[in-house]
C-alpha positions in Angstrom: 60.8 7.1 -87.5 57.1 6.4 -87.3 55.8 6.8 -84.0 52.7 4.1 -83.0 50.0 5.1 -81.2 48.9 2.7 -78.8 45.3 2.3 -77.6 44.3 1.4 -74.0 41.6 -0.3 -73.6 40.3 0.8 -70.1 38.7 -2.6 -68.4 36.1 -1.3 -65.8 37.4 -2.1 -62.0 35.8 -4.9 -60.2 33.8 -4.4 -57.4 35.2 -5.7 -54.2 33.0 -8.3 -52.5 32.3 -7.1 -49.0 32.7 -9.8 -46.5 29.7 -10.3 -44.2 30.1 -9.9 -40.7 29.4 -11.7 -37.6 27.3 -9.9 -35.2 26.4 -12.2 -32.9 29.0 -12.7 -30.2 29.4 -16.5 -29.5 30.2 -15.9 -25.6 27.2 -14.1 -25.1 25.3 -16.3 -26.6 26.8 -19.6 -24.4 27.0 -17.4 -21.4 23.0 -17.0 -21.5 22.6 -20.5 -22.8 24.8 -22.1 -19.6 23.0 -19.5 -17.6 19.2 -21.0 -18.5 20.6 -24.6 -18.7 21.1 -24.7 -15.0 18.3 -22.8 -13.9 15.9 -25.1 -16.3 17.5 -28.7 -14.9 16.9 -26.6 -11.1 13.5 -26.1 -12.1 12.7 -29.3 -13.5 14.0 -30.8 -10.4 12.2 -28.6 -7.9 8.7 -29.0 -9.8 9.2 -32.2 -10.4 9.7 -33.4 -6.7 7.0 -30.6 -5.3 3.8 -32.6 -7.6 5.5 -35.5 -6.2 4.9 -35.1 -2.7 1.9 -32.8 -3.3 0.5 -35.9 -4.8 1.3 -38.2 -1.8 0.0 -36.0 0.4 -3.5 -35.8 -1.1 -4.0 -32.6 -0.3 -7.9 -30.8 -0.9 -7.4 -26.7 -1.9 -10.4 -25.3 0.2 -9.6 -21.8 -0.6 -6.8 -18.9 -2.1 -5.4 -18.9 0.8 -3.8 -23.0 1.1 -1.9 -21.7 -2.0 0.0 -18.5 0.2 0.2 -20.9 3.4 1.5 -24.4 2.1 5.2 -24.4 1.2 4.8 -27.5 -1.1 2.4 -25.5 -3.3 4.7 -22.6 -3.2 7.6 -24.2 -4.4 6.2 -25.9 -7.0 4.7 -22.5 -8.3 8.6 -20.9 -7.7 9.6 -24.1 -9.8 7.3 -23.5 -12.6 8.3 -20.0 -12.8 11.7 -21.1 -12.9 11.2 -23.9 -15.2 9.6 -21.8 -17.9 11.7 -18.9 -18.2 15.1 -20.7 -18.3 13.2 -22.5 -20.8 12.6 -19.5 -22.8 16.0 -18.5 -22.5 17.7 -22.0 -23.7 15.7 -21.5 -26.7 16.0 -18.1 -27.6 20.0 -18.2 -26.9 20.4 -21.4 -28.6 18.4 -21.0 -31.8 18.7 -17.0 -31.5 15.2 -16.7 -32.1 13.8 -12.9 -31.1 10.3 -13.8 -29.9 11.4 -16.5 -27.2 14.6 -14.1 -26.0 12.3 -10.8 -25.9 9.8 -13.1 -23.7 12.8 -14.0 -21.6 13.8 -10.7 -21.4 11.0 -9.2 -20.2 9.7 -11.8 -17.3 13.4 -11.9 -15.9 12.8 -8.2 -15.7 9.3 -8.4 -13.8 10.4 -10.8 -11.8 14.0 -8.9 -10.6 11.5 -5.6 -10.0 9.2 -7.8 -7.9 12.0 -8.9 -5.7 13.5 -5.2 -5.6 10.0 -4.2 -4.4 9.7 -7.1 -2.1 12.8 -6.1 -0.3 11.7 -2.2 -0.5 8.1 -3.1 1.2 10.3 -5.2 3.6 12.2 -2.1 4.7 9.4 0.3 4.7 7.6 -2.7 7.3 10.3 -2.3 9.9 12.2 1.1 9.4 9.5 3.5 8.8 6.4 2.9 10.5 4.9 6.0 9.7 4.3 4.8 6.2 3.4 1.8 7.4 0.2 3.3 9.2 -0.2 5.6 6.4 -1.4 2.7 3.8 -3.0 0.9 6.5 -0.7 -2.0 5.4 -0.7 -4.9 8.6 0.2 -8.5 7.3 -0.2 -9.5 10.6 -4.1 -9.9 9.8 -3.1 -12.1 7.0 -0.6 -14.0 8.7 -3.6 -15.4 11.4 -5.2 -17.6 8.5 -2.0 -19.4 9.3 -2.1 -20.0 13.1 -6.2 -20.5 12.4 -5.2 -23.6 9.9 -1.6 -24.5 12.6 -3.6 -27.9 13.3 -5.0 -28.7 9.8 -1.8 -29.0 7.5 1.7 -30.8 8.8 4.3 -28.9 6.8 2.6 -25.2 7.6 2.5 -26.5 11.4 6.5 -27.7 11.1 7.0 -24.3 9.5 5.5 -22.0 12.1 7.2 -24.5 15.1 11.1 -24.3 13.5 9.9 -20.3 12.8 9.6 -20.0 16.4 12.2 -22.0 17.7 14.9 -20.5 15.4 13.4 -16.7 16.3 12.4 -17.7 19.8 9.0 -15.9 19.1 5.3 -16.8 19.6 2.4 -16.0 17.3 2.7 -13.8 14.4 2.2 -10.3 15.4 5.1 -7.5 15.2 4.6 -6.5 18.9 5.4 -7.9 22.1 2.4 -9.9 23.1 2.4 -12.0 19.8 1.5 -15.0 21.7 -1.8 -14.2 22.2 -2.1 -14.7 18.5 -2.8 -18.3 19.6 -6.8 -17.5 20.1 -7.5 -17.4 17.2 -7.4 -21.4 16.6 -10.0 -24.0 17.9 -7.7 -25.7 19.8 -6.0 -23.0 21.7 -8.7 -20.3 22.2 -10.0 -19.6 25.8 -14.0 -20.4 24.4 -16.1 -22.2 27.7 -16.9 -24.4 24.3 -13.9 -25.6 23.3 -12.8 -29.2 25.2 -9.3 -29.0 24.2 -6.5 -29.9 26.6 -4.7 -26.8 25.3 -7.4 -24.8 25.7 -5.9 -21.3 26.8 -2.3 -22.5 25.7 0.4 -22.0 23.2 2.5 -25.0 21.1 5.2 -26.3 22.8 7.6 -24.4 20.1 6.6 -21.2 22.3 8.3 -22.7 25.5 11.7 -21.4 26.3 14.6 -24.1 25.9 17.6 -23.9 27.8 20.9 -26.2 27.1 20.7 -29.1 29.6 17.6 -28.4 30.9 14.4 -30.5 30.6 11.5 -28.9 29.9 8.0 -30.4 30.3 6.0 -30.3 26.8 2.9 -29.1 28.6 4.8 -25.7 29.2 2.8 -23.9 27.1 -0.7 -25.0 28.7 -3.6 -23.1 30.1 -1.0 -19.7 29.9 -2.6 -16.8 27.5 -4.4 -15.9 30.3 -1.9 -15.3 33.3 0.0 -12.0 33.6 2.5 -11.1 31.2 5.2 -11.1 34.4 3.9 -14.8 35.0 5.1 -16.1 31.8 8.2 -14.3 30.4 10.0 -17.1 32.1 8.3 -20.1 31.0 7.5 -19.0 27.1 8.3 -16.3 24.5 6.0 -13.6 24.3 7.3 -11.5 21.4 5.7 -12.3 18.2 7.5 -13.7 15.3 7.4 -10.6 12.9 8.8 -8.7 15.7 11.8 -11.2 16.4 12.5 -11.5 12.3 12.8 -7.8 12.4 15.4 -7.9 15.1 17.4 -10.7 13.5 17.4 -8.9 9.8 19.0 -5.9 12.0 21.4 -8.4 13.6 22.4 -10.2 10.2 21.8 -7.4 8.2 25.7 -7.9 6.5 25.0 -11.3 5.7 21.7 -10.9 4.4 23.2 -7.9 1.9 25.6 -10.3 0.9 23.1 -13.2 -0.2 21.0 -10.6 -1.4 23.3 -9.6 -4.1 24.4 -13.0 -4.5 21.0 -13.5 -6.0 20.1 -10.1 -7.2 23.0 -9.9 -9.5 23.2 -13.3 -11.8 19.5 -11.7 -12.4 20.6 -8.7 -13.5 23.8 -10.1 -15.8 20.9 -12.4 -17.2 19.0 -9.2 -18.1 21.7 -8.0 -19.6 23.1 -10.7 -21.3 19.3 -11.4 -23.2 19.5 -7.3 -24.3 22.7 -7.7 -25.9 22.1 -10.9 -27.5 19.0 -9.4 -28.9 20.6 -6.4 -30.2 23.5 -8.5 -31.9 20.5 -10.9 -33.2 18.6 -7.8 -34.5 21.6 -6.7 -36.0 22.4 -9.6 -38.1 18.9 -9.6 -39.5 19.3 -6.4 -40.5 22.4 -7.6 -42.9 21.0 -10.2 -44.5 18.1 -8.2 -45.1 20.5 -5.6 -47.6 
């Protein structure tokens, strides 16, 4: 019986194909998207409507200072801001390009540490004075250019007249006799020189206003210089740094809360950019081998 021999031919194995995967996380990537898209339209929007009225009111920029003290020009810069990083974002998310979301990335992070130290110098302002002193840091000196320009632009004087209405305050100053702020302007300063009818006098936002009760708009006339007793019955004599700080004290809960409200989409958004740049970096990485 003749036994065959058989010969196997052995057929090298196949390589198995590896399958490429997905890094980048679709969710992440539509979260930040949705996340700019709003904040771009809001920004369009805002900027939009401040060059709109900035432009009817014809307004000439004498110096630095019309840019800190005239809320029109300080929403539109707010707008801008806004406006081009959500812009930034949109594009980086959408087309998962790595220059626009590390640009995103890093001015959402300047501006969240500007706010934190915003709210940091707030606290060191009114809950430790000692500080304070130390760096010889008094806005209220800053603050004046305001009440020396009260007359000269309509919006900064509706600004400073709801501020002390809503605060019940007069002037600027963190201290009791704020309302003597007022001598600083032309119009209200005690100068033999100066003809004004409300020479010596505070706006008529100053004037105490109780429910039901009429009060002559001339309250505030020919007043800086009686006696502090003479007064207190007739205007507010705290000044309005002073009455914000009591009021954050009073509404400190509810500022917290809004606080975090905007703190925190900031912060997701910060996130949200780092992880979608790792995932992008990732991928790039792959198709790279």
């Amino acid at each position: 019986m003749e036994i065959r021999k058989v010969n196997r031919v052995h057929r090298p194995m196949r390589r198995q194909r590896i399958q490429p995967v997905e890094h980048i996380s679709p969710v992440v990537k539509y979260i930040l998207f949705s996340f700019n898209f709003i904040f771009w339209i809001c920004g369009v929007g805002l900027a939009s409507l401040t060059v709109f009225l900035l432009g009817k009111k014809e307004k000439l920029l004498r110096d630095v200072s019309d840019f800190f003290f005239d809320p029109v020009i300080l929403l539109c810069i707010v707008g801008c801001i806004m406006f081009l990083v959500a812009f930034f974002g949109c594009i980086g998310s959408l087309r998962e390009n790595m220059a626009f979301l590390r640009v995103f990335h890093i001015a959402l992070s300047v501006l969240l540490v500007l706010q934190l130290l915003f709210g940091i110098a707030l606290f060191v302002f009114y809950y430790i004075p000692d500080v304070r002193d130390l760096i010889n840091w008094f806005p209220e000196k800053t603050l004046q250019e305001a009440i020396v320009k009260y007359r000269d632009d309509p919006d900064l004087r509706d600004i400073i007249d709801s501020m002390q209405k809503e605060f019940q305050c007069c002037g600027l100053s963190n201290d009791n006799s704020g309302y003597k702020d007022w001598q600083v302007n032309v119009y209200f300063n005690c100068s033999t020189a100066n003809p004004s009818a409300e020479k010596c006098g505070v706006p008529y936002s100053c004037c105490k206003i109780r429910p039901n009760v009429y009060v002559n708009t001339m309250c505030g006339y020919a007043i800086i210089n009686k006696r502090k007793v003479e007064i207190e019955d007739t205007i507010n004599t705290a000044g309005c740094l002073q009455a914000f700080g009591a009021w954050l004290e009073e509404h400190s809960l509810i500022i917290g809360a809004v606080s975090l409200g905007i703190i925190i989409p900031q912060i997701l958004g910060v996130c949200l950019a780092r992880a979608l740049i790792e995932q992008v970096n990732a991928q790039l990485k792959q198709w790279k081998k």
